[in-house]
C-alpha positions as CSV (number, residue, x, y, z in Angstrom):
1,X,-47.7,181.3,2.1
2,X,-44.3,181.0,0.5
3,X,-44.3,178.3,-2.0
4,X,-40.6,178.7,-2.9
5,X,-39.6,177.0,0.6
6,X,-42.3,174.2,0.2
7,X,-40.8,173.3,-3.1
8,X,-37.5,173.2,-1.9
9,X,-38.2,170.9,1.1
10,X,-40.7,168.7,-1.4
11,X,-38.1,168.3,-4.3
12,X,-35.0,167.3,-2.5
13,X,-35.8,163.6,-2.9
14,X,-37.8,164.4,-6.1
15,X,-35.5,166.4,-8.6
16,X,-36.8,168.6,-11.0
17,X,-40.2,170.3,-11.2
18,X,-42.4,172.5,-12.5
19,X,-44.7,175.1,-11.2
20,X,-47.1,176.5,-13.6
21,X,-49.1,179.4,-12.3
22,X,-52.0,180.1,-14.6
23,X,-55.6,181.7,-12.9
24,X,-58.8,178.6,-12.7
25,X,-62.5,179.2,-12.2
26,X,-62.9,177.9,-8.6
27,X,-66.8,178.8,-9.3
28,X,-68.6,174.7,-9.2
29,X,-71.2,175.9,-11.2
30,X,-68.8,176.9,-13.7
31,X,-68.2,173.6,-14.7
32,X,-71.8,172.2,-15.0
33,X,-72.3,171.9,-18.7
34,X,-68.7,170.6,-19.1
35,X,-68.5,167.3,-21.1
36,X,-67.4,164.6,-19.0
37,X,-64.6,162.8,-20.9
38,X,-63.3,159.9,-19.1
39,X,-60.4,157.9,-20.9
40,X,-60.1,154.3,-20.0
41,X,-56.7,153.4,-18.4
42,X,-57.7,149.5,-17.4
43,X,-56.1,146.6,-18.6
44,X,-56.4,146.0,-22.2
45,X,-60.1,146.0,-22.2
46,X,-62.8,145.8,-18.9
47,X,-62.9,141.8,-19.7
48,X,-59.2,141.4,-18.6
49,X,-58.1,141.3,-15.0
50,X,-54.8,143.1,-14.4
51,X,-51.6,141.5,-13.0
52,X,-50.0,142.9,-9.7
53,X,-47.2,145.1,-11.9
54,X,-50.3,146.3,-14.4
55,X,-52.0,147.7,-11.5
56,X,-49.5,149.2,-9.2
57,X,-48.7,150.9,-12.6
58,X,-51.8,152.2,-13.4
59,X,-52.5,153.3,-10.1
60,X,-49.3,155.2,-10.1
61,X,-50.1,156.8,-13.4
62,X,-53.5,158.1,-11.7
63,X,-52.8,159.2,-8.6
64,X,-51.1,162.6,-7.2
65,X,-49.7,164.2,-4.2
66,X,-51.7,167.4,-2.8
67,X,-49.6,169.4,-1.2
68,X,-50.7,172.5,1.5
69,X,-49.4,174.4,4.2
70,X,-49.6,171.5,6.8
71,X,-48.4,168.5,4.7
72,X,-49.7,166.3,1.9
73,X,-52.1,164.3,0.8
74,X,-53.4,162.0,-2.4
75,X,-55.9,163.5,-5.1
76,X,-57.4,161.3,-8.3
77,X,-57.0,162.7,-11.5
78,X,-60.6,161.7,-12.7
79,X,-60.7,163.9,-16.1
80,X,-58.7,165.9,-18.6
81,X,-60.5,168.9,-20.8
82,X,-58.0,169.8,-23.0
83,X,-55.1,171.5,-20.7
84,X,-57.2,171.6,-17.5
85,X,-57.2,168.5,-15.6
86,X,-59.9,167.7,-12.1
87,X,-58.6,165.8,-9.3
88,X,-60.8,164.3,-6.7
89,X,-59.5,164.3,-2.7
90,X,-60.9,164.3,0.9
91,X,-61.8,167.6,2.4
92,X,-60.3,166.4,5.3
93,X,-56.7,166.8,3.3
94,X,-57.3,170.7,2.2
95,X,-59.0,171.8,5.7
96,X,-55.9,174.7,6.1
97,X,-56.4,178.1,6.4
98,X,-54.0,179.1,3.5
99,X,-56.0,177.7,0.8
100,X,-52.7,177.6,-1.5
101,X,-52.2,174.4,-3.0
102,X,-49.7,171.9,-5.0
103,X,-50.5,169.1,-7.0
104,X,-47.4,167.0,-7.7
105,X,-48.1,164.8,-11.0
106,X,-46.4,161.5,-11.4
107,X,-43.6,162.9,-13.5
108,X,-42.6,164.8,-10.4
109,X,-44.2,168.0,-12.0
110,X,-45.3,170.5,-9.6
111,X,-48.4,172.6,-10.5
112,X,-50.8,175.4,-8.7
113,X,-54.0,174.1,-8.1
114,X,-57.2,175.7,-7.3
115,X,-60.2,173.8,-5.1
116,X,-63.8,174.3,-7.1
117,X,-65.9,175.3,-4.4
118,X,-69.1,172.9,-3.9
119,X,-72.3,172.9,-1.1
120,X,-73.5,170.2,-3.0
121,X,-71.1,167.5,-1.2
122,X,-73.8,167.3,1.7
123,X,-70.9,166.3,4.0
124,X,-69.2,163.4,1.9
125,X,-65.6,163.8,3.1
126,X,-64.7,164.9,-0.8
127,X,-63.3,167.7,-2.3
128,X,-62.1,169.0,-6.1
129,X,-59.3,170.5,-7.3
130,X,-57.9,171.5,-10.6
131,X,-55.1,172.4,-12.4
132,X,-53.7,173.7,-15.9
133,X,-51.0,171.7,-17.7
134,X,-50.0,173.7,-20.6
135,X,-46.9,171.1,-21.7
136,X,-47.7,167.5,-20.3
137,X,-49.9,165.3,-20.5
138,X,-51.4,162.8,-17.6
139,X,-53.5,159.2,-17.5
140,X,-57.2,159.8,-16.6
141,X,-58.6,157.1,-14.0
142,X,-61.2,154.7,-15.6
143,X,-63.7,153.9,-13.1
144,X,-65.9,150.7,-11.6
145,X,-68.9,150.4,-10.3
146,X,-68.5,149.4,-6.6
147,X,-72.0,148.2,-6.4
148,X,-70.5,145.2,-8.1
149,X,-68.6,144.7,-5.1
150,X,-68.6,141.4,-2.7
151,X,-67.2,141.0,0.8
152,X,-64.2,138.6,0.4
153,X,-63.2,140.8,-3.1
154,X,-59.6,141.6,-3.6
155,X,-59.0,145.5,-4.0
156,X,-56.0,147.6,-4.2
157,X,-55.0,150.8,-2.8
158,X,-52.6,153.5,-3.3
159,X,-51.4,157.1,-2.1
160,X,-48.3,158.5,-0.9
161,X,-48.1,157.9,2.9
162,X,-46.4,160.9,5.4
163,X,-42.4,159.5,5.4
164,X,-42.3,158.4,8.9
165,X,-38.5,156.5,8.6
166,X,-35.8,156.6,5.7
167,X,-36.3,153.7,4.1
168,X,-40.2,154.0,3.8
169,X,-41.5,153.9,0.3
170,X,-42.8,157.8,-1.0
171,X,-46.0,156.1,-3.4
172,X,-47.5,153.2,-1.1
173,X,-49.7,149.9,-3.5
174,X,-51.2,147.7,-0.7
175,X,-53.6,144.9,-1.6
176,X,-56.0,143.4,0.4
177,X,-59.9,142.3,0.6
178,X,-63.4,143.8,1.0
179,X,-64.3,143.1,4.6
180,X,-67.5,145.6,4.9
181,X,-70.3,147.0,2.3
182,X,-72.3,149.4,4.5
183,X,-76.1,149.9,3.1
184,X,-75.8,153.4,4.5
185,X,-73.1,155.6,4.9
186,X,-71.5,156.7,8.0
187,X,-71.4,160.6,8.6
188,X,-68.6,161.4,5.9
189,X,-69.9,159.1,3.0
190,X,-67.6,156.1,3.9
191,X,-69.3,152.8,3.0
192,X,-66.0,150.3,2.1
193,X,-64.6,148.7,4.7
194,X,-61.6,146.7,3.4
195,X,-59.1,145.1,4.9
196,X,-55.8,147.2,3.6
197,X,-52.9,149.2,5.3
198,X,-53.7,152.7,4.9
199,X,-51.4,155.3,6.3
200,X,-51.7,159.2,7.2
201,X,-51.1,161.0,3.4
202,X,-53.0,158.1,1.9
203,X,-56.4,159.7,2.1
204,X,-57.9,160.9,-1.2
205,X,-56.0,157.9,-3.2
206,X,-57.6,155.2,-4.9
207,X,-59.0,152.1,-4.6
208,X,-59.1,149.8,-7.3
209,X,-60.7,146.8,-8.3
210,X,-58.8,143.8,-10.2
211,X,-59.6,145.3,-13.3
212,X,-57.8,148.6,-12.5
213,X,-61.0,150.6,-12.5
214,X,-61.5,153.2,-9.4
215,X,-64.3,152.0,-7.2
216,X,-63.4,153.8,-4.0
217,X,-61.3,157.2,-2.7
218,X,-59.6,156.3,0.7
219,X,-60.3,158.6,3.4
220,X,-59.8,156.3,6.8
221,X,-57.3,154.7,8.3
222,X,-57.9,151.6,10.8
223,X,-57.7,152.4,14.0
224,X,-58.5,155.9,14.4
225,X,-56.8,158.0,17.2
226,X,-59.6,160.7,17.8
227,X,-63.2,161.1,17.8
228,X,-65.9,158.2,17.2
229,X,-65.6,158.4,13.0
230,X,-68.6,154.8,13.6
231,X,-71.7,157.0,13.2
232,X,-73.9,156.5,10.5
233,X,-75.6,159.6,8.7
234,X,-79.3,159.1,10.4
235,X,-77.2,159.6,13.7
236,X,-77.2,155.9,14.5
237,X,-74.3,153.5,15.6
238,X,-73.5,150.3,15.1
239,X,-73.7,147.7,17.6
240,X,-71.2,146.9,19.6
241,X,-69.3,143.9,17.8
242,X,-70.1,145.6,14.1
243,X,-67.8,148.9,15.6
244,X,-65.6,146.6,16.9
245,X,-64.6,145.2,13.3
246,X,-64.9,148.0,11.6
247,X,-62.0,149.7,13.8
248,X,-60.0,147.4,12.2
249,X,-60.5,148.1,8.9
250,X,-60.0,151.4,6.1
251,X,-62.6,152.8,4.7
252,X,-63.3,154.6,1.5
253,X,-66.4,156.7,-0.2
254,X,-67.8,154.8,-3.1
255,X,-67.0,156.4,-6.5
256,X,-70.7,156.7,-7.3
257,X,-70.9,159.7,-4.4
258,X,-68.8,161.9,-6.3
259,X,-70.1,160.6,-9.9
260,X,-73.6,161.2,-8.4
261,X,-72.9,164.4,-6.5
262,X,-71.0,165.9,-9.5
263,X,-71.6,164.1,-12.2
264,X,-70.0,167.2,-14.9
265,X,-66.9,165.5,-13.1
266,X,-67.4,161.9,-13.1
267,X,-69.2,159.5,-14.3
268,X,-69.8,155.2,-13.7
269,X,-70.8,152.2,-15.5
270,X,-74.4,151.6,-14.5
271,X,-74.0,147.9,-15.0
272,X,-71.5,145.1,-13.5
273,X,-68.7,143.8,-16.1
274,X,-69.3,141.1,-17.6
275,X,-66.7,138.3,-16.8
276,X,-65.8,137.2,-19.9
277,X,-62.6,134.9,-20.4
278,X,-59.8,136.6,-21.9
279,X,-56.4,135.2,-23.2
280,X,-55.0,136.4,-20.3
281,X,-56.9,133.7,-18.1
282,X,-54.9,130.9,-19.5
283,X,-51.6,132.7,-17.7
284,X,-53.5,131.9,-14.5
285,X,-55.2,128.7,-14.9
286,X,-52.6,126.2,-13.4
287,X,-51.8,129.0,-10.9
288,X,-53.7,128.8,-7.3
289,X,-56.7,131.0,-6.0
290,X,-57.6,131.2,-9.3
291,X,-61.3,131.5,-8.8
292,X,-60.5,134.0,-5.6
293,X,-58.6,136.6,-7.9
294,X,-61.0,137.2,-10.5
295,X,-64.1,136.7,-7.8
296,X,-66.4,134.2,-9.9
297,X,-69.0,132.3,-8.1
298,X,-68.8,128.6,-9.3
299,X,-71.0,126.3,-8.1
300,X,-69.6,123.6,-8.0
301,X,-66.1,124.9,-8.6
302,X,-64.3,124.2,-11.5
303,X,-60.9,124.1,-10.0
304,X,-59.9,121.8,-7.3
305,X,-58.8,123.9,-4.4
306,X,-55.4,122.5,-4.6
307,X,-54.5,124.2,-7.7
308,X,-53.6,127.8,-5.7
309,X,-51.2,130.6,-6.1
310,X,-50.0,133.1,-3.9
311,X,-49.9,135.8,-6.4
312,X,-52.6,138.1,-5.1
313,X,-52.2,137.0,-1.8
């Protein structure tokens, strides 16, 4: 494949780049005794909650475009050992038959990119990649544990969408709400239903928690076009009304498949974060859906339901 032509048509609305060729192990096994070294990139410390701007930053500083033959899509960067960074995708996004690809980096940096080949997915829509940066250096996602998850809980996702018009925006920060925690998994891992826009070029992006921690790698859009994606793993459906909503929802793989399935790669808290108030709970307190945006359970509440903003709305 020639790269030189894909460059130019990627960087016209991204100026300069870089393209770093430099050879990678794409042997899994390779990587088995590799120290996991994840550096925390959530707010402040995992007892604050992150403002709108704080998030959309951090999952801008984590997440990157992968680039093949028949388009893009959006990759994790989940760990850094020393110049060698591992990103974390959907297979769905490198299934080409040139098996060339780009990572772009949020600095607009362009760089080679090799897949680590793995059996061990047992059909979890995932896939890794990794590339060498000699010069630069890039944010490492911190991740959640999405077992600490409630339907109702706000999330956030990111990726960079396929530019359908002019004026649509090339990285994409959506918020929105948990709608669906799946005991099983449906064929390709997905278990988080949640009630975001996700768009084609999306998949393989992250979803975030209000902390800013990764709990979830998009993979699904809402209202797929093809196939019947509602099929759980033991080869049985939902019932009828259960299908029904979940067509109307995105869906993402938990974070613990890929820390489970390769942990060298990954790895999650084993316990929930503690909710602890922090100073920067007093810049919410007269502001309203307090209690909805950091997801405490009062009983009975200790905010009258007038006092609500509509700042993670």
């Amino acid at each position: 494949m020639n790269w030189r032509s894909l460059i130019l048509t990627v960087c016209i609305g991204n100026g300069l780049f870089c393209l770093p060729i430099q050879a990678l192990s794409k042997n899994f096994d390779d990587f088995k005794s590799s120290e996991t070294k994840i550096q925390v990139q959530n707010c402040t410390d995992c007892n604050n909650f992150c403002t709108i701007e704080e998030l959309k930053g951090l999952a801008k500083s984590i997440t990157v475009k992968v680039i093949s033959e028949n388009g893009w899509g959006s990759g994790i960067i989940l760990k850094r050992q020393e110049q060698i960074y591992t990103i974390v995708t959907n297979q769905h996004v490198l299934n080409t038959q040139d098996k060339s690809y780009l990572v772009q980096t949020p600095d607009g940096n362009f760089y080679e990119a090799n897949q680590i080949e793995n059996e061990g997915f047992q059909g979890n829509d995932l896939a890794i990649l990794q590339f060498r940066s000699a010069h630069y250096t890039y944010a490492v996602a911190s991740l959640g544990n999405s077992h600490a998850l409630a339907e109702g809980d706000k999330i956030f996702a990111a990726g960079f969408p396929i530019l359908e018009k002019p004026q649509d925006t090339e990285f994409l920060f959506t918020r929105g709400k948990v709608s669906i925690l799946s005991d099983k998994p449906l064929e390709k891992g997905y278990q988080i239903g949640y009630t975001n826009l996700i768009k084609k070029g999306m998949s393989g992006g992250p979803l975030l928690n209000i902390y800013g921690q990764v709990i979830g790698i998009n993979g699904m859009h809402a209202y797929p076009l093809w196939g019947n994606p509602y099929v759980y793993r033991d080869g049985e459906q939902p019932n009828i009304n259960l299908r029904q909503q979940m067509s109307h929802l995105a869906f993402a793989i938990p974070i613990e498949t890929i820390a489970k399935l390769a942990p060298q790669f990954a790895s999650v808290p084993n316990i929930k974060v503690t909710q602890i108030p922090s100073s920067k709970i007093f810049k919410y307190l007269f502001f309203p859906d307090f209690i909805d945006v950091l997801n405490w359970k009062f009983s009975p509440p200790i905010l009258p339901t007038s006092c609500m903003s509509q700042e993670f709305r």
